[in-house]
LOSEDO-214335 format. One record per residue (C-alpha): residue number from 1; x, y, z. Coordinates in nm, 3 decimals. Layout:
N
   num        xx        yy        zz
   NUM         X         Y         Z
...
This chain:
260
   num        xx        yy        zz
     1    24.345    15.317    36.392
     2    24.300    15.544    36.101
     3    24.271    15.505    35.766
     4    24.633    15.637    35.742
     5    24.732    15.445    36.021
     6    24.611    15.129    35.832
     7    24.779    15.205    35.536
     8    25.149    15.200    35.645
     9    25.056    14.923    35.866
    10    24.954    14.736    35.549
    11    25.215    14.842    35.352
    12    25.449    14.680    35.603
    13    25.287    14.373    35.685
    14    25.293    14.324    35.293
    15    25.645    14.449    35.247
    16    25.586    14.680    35.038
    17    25.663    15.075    34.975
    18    25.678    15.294    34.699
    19    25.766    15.677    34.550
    20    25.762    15.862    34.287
    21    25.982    15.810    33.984
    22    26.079    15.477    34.163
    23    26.473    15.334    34.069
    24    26.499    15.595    33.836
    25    26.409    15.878    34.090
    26    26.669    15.690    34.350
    27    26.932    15.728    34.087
    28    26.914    16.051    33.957
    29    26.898    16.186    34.299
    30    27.222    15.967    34.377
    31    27.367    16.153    34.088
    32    27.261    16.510    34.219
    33    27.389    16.409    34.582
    34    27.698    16.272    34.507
    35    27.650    15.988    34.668
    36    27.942    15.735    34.605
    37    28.092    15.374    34.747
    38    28.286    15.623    35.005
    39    27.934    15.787    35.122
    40    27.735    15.758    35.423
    41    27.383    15.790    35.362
    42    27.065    15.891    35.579
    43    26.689    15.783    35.411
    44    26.463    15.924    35.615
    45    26.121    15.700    35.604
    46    26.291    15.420    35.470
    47    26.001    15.208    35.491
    48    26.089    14.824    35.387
    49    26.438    14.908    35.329
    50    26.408    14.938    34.985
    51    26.603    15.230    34.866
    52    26.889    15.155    35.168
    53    26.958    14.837    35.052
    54    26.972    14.916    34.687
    55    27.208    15.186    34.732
    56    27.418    14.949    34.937
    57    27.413    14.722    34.702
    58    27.435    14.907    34.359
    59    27.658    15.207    34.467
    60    27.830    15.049    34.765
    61    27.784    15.311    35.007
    62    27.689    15.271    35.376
    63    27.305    15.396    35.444
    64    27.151    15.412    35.789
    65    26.741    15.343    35.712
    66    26.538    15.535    35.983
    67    26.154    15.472    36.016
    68    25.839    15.571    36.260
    69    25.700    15.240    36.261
    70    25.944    14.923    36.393
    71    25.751    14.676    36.181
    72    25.861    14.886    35.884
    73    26.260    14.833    36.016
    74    26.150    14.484    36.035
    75    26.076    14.411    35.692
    76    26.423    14.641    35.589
    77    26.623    14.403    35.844
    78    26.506    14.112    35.601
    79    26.554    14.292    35.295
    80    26.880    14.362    35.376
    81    27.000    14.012    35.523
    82    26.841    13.857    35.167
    83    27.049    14.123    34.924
    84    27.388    14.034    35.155
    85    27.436    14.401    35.216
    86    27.375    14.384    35.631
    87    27.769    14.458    35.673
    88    27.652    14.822    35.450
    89    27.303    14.886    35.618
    90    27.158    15.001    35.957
    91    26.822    15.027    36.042
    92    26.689    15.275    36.349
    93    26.344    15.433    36.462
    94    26.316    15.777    36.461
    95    26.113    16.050    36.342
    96    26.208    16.318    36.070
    97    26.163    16.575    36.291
    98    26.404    16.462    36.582
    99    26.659    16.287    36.426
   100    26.881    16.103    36.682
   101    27.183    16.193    36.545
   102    27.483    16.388    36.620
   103    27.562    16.711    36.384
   104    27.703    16.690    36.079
   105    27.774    16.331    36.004
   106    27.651    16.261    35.711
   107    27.716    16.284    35.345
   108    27.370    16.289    35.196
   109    27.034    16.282    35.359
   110    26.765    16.171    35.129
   111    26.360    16.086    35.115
   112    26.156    15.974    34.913
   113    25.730    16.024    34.968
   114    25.816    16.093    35.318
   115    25.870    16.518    35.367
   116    25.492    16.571    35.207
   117    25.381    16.365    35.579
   118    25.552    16.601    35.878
   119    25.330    16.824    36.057
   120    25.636    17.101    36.070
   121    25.839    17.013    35.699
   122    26.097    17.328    35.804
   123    26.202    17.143    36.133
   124    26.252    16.823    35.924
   125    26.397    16.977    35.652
   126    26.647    17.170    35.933
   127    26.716    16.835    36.080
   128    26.804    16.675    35.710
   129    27.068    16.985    35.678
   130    27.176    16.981    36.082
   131    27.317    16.569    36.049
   132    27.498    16.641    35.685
   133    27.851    16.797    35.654
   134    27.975    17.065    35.500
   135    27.952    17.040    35.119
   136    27.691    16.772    35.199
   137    27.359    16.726    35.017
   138    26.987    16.700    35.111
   139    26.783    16.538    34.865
   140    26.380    16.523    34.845
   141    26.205    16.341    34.631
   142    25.843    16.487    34.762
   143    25.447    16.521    34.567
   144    25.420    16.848    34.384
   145    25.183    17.075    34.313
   146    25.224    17.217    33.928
   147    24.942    17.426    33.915
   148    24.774    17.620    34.199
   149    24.493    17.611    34.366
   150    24.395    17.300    34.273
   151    24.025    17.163    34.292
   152    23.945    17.039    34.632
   153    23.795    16.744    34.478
   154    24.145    16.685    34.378
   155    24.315    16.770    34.713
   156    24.049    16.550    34.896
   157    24.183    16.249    34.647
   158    24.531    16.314    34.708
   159    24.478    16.259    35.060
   160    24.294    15.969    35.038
   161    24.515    15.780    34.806
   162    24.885    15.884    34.935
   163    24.766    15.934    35.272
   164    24.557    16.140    35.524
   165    24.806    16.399    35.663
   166    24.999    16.458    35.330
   167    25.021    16.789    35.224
   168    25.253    16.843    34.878
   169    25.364    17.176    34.838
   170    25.438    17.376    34.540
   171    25.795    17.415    34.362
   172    25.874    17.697    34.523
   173    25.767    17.583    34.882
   174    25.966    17.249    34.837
   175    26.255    17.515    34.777
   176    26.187    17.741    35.013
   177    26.244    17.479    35.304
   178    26.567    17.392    35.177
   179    26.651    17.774    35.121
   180    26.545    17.816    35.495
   181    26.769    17.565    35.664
   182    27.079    17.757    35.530
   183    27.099    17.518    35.194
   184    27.229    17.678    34.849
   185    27.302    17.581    34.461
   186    26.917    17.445    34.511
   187    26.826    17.217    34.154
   188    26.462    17.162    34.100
   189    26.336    16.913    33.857
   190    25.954    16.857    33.790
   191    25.814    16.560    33.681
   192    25.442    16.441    33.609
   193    25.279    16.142    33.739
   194    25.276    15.827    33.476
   195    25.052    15.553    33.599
   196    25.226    15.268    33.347
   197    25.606    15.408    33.479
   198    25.508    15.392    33.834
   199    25.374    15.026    33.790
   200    25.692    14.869    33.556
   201    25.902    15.107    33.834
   202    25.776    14.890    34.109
   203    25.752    14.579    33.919
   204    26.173    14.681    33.836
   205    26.252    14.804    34.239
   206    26.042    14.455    34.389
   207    26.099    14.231    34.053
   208    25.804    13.912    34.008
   209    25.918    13.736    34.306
   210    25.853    13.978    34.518
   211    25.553    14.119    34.382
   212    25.400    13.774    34.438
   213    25.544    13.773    34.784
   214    25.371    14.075    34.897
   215    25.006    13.975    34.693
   216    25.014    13.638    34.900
   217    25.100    13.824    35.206
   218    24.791    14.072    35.127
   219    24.550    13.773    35.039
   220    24.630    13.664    35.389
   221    24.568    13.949    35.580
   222    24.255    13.998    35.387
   223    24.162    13.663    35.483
   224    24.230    13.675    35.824
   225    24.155    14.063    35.929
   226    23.872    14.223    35.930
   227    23.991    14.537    35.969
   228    24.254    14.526    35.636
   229    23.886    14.381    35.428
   230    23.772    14.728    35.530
   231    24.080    14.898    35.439
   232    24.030    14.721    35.089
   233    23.676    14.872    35.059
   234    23.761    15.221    35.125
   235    24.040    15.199    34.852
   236    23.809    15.100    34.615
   237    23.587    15.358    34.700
   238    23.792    15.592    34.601
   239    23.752    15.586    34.243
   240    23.945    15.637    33.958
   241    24.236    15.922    33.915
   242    24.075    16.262    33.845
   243    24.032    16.340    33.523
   244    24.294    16.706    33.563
   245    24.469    16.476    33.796
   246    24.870    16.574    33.571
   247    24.740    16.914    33.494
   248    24.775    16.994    33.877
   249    25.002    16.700    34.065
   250    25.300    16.537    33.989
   251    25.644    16.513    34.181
   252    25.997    16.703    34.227
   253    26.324    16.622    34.301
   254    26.489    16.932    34.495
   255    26.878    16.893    34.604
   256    27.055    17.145    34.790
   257    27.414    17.167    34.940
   258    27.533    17.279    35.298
   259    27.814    17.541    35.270
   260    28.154    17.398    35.339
């Protein structure tokens, strides 16, 4: 398994994923998609359900939650049956780049941390526009680079902390894909990377209870895995953030509409 590989795997044994921006990323992307109690919603790489089922629950809106791993739909299944919002949510493997559904059904297709991972983004991004309707929105919430090139040193970390295969892009490439799949009145909005906001935004998405949930879930796996204890070390291998870590990486959220 690789280090990638263990990573998700963690993440959903412990029930626990994250993004950028966090609730407040959700939200403002619900604002720039539209997305109301009459929408049906796609997230693409829903992980442990945790954007589905607060959209379903705050906004009222159906989602369908679609994930590569089923342990991941697992945790989402859970998540959902505790916030009462099953009757709202559906939960389905698939992959970003073959989405298994029909054309144009769809409101709003969103994702969050999950474009930057796709070996080919444009056929992902052309799937994300393919499933909405007309006058529909595709909404990525994706790692950004905000100055190019950046130091290898710096790619190298990137890749070890969010994840082997990732590969942000640049404003203009996040753009570009959603240009490319036939997508227009494109909004761009760049954000850097706070450490303290992205800690209180997962502390707000997950609240104590379930931070403590998923640290006694890690204990035990560390306990009883050997394979997760090495995990552990190579995280803390990695060292601290770069020091020109904001100057070069931080995150977008890039909207675009289908034509009606």
């Amino acid at each position: 398994m690789t280090q990638e590989e263990h990573f998700f795997d963690f993440a959903a044994e412990a029930g626990l994923t994250k993004h950028f921006g966090s609730v407040n990323a959700t939200d403002k992307m619900v604002e720039l998609c539209r997305i109301s109690s009459d929408s049906y919603v796609l997230d693409v790489g829903c992980g442990v359900g945790a954007t589905p089922c607060y959209l379903a629950k705050e906004y009222g809106c159906r989602v369908v939650g679609v994930d590569v791993l089923p342990r991941m739909l697992e945790r989402s299944k859970e998540r959902a049956a505790k916030m009462g919002v099953t009757d709202r949510t559906e939960f389905r493997v698939a992959d970003a780049q073959d989405l298994p559904f029909d054309n144009a059904i769809f409101d709003a297709v969103i994702t969050e941390s999950v474009t930057s991972f796709p070996k080919d983004k444009q056929q992902a991004v052309n799937e994300y526009a393919r499933v909405i309707k007309p006058g529909g929105f595709v909404g990525l919430n994706e790692s950004t680079w905000m100055k190019v090139p950046p130091p290898q040193e710096l790619v190298e970390w990137v890749r070890q902390d969010v994840g082997a295969t990732v590969e942000p892009l640049t404003a203009d490439g996040w753009r570009g894909l959603l240009e490319n799949a036939g997508l227009q009145d494109i909004v761009v909005i760049l954000k850097p990377v706070d450490v303290k906001e992205e800690s209180r935004g997962i502390l707000q998405r997950y609240g104590i209870g379930g931070i403590l949930s998923t640290l006694t879930r890690a204990f035990r796996m560390y306990l009883k895995k050997p394979n997760y204890r090495q995990f552990v070390k190579d995280v803390n291998q990695r060292g601290l953030i770069p020091e020109d870590f904001n100057a070069y990486f931080g995150y977008g959220i890039f909207v675009g509409k289908k034509p009606e």
